[in-house]
SELO-908204 format. One record per residue (C-alpha): residue in three letters; x, y, z. Coordinates in nm, 2 decimals. Layout:
<rs>
<ALA; <X; Y; Z>> ...
</rs>
This chain:
<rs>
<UNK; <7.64; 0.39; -0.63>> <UNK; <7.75; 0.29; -1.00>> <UNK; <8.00; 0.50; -1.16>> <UNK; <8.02; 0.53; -1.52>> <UNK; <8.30; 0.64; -1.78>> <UNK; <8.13; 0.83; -2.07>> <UNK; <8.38; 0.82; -2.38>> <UNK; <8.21; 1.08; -2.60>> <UNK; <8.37; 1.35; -2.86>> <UNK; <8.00; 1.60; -2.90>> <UNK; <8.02; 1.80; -2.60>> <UNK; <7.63; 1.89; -2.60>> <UNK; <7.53; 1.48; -2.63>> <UNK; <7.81; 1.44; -2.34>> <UNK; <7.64; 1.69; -2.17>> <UNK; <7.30; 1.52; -2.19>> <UNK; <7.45; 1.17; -2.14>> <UNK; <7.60; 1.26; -1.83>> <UNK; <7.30; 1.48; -1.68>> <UNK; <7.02; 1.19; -1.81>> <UNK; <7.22; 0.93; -1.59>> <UNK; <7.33; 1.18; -1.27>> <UNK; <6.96; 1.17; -1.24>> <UNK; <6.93; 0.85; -1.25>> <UNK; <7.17; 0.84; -0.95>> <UNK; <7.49; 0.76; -1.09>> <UNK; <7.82; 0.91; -1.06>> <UNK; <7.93; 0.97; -1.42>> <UNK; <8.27; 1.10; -1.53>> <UNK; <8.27; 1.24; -1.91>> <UNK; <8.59; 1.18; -2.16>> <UNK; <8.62; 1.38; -2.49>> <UNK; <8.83; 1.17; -2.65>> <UNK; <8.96; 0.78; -2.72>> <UNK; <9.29; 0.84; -2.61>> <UNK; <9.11; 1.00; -2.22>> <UNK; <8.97; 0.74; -2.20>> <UNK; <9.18; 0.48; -2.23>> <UNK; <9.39; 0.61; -1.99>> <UNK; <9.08; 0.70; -1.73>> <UNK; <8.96; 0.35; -1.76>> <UNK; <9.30; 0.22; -1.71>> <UNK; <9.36; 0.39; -1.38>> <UNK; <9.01; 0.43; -1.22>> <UNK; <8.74; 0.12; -1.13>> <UNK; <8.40; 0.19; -1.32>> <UNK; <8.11; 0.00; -1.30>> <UNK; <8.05; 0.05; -1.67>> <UNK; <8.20; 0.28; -1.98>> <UNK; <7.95; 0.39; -2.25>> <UNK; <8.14; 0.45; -2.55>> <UNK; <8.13; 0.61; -2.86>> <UNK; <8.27; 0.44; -3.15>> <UNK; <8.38; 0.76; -3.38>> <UNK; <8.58; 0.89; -3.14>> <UNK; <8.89; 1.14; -3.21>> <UNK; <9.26; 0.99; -3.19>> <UNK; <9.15; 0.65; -3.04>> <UNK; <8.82; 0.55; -3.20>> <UNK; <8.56; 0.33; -2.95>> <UNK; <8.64; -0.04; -3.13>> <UNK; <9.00; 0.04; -3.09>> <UNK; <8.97; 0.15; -2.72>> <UNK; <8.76; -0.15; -2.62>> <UNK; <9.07; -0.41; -2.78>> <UNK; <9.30; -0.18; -2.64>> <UNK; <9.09; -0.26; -2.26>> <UNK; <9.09; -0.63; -2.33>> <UNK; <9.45; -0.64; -2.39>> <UNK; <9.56; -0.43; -2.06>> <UNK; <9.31; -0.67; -1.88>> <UNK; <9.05; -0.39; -1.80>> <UNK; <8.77; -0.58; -1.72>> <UNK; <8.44; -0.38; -1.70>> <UNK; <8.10; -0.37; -1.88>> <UNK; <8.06; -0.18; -2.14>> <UNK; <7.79; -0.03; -2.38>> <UNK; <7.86; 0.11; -2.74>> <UNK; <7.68; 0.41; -2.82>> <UNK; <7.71; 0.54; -3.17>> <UNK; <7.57; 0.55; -3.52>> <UNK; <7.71; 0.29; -3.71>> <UNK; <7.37; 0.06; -3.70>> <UNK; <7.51; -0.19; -3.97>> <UNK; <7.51; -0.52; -3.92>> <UNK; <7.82; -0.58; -3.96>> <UNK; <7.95; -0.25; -3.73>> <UNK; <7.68; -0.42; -3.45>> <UNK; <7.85; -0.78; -3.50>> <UNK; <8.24; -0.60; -3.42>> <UNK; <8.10; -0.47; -3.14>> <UNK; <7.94; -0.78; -2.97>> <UNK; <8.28; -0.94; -3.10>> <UNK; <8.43; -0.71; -2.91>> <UNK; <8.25; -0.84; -2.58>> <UNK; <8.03; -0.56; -2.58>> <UNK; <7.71; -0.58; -2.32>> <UNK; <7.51; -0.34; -2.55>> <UNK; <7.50; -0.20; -2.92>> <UNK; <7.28; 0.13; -2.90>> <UNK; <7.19; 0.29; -3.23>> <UNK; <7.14; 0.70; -3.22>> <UNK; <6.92; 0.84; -3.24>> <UNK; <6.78; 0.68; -2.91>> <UNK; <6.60; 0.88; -2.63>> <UNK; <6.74; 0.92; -2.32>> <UNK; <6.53; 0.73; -2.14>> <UNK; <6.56; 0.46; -2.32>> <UNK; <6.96; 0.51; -2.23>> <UNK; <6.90; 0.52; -1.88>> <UNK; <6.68; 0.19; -1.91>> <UNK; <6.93; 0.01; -2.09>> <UNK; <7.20; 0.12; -1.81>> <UNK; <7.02; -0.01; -1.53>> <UNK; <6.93; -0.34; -1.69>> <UNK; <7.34; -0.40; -1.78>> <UNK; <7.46; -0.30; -1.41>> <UNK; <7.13; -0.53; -1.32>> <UNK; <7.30; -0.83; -1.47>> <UNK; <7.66; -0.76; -1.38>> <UNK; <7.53; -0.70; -1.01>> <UNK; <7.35; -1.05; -1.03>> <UNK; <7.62; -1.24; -1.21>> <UNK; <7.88; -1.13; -0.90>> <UNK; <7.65; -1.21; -0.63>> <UNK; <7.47; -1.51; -0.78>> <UNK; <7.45; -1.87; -0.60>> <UNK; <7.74; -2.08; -0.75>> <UNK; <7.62; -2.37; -0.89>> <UNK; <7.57; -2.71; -0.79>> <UNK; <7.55; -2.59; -0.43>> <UNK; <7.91; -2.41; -0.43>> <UNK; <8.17; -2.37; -0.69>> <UNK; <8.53; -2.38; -0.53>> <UNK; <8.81; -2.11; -0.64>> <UNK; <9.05; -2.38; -0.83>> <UNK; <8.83; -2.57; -1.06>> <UNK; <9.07; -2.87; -1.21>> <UNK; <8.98; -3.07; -1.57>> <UNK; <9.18; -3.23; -1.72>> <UNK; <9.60; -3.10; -1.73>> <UNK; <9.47; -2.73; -1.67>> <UNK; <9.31; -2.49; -1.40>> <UNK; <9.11; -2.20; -1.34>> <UNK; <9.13; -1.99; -1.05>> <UNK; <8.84; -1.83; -1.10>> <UNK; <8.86; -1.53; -0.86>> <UNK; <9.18; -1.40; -1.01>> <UNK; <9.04; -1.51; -1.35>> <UNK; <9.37; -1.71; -1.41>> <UNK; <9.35; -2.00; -1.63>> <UNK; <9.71; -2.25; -1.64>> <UNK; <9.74; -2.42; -1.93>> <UNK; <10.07; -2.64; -2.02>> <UNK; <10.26; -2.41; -1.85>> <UNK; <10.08; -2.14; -1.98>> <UNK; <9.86; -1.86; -1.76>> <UNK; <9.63; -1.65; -1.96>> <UNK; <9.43; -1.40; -1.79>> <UNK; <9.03; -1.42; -1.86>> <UNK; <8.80; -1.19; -1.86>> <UNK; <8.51; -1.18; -1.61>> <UNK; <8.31; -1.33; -1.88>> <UNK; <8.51; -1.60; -2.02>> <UNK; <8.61; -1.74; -1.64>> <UNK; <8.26; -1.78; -1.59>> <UNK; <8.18; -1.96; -1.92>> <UNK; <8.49; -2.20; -1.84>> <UNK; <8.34; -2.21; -1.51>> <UNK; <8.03; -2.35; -1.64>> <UNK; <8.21; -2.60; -1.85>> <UNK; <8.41; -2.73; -1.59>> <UNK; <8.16; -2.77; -1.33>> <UNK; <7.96; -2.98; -1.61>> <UNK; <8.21; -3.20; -1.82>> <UNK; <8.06; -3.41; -2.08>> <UNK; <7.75; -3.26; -2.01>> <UNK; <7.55; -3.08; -2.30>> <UNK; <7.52; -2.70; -2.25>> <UNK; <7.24; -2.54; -2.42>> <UNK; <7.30; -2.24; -2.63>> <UNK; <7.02; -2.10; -2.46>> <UNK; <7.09; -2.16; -2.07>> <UNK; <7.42; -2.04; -2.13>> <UNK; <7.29; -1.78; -2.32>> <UNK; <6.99; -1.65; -2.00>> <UNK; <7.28; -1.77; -1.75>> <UNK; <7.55; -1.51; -1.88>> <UNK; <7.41; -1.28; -2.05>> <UNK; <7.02; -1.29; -1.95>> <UNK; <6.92; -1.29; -2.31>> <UNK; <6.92; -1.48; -2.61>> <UNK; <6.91; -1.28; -2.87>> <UNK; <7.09; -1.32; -3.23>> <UNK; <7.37; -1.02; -3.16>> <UNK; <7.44; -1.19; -2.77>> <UNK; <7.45; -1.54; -2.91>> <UNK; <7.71; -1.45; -3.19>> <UNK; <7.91; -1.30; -2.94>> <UNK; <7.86; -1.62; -2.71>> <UNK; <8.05; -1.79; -3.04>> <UNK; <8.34; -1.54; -3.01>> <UNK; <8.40; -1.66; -2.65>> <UNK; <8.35; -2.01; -2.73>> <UNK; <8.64; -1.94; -2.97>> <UNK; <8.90; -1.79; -2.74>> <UNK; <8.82; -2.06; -2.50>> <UNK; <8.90; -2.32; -2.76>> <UNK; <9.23; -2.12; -2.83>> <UNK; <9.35; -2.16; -2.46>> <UNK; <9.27; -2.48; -2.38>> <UNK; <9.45; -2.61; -2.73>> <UNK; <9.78; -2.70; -2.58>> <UNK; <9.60; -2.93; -2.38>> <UNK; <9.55; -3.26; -2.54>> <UNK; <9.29; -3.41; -2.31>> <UNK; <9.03; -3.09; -2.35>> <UNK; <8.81; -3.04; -2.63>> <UNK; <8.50; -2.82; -2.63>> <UNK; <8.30; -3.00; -2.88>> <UNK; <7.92; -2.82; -3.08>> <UNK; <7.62; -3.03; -3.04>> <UNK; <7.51; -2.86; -3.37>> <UNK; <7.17; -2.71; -3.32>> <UNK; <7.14; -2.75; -2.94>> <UNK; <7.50; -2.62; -2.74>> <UNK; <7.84; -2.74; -2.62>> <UNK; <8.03; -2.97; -2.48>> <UNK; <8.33; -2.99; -2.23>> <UNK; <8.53; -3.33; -2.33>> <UNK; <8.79; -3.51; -2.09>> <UNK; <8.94; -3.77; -2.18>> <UNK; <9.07; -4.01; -1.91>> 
</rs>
């Protein structure tokens, strides 16, 4: 059974939030604040958080950075109403697995839910690729241990999201091949659209950034069609 971290400041939506998806079968834990739930996140597992963004004393952008940077690694939705573009672009920036503009019906919450724990649920138990994908992946001077989501670059160990070990996954296990913007898109993410594929750019990006110190890597754009993982030998 999922359980989900509710970060929202109106107790009566909270109240609805947390009933619609207890319903649905869920265990659902409610935060009234930024600050709560930072620091529920940060000490209990959850299968996804459902934040607001205008939140009191830690607003919801601010608490997702705040879980990339303590290497919390879970799914999570924004729920709010900033429906500008450019508030929906921060929050897929952000690594955000759903932008959800109110008003929304509940339903349509629920539905949205389900198909984001779908995908996470697939993505962990999904056949590796190319008939089995090891734990240390090697290309060029670097590594990825992919279960512990370590990458070591020249002496360097950055810890990767769930998300960006997978994409470097992909790379690896395809140098010099040309990735498609929208296999990697359906393969990730399952979906394609503009908001996921902007935030498939901001991943590209912080790949790029780790693997600099490493001369013989370069992810190269096929402009139009996808990406590239370069070697040289």
């Amino acid at each position: 059974m999922a359980h989900i971290l509710i970060v929202e400041d109106d107790p009566s939506l909270g109240f609805l939030l947390q009933d619609s998806l207890e319903s649905a079968g869920y265990t659902v834990s409610l935060c009234p604040d930024g600050e709560q739930g930072l620091a529920a996140v940060s000490q209990n597992g959850y299968d996804l958080c459902v934040l607001d963004v205008m939140l009191p004393k830690l607003d919801g952008f601010t608490l997702a950075r705040e879980m990339r940077q303590r290497g919390v690694d879970v799914p999570f939705m924004f729920l709010t109403a900033k429906a500008l573009k450019a508030d929906r672009l921060q929050g897929f920036e952000l690594g955000c697995d759903d932008y959800l503009t109110k008003p929304f019906g509940l339903e349509e919450l629920v539905y949205r839910v389900k198909a984001i724990l779908r995908r996470t649920a697939r993505s962990a138990a999904a056949t590796p690729l190319d008939g089995g994908s090891p734990d240390l992946l090697r290309f060029g001077a670097s590594s990825l241990e992919f279960n512990n989501q370590q990458l070591h670059v020249a002496g360097q160990t950055h810890t990767l999201t769930h998300r960006e070990a997978e994409l470097l996954r992909l790379f690896a296990l395809h140098p010099h091949q040309l990735l498609r913007r929208e296999e990697i898109l359906q393969r990730l993410w399952q979906d394609d659209g503009y908001f996921v594929g902007r935030s498939l750019d901001v991943f590209i990006s912080r790949l790029r950034k780790y693997l600099q110190p490493d001369a013989s890597l370069k992810i190269t754009t096929v402009h139009g069609r996808g990406y590239k993982l370069e070697i040289a030998e």
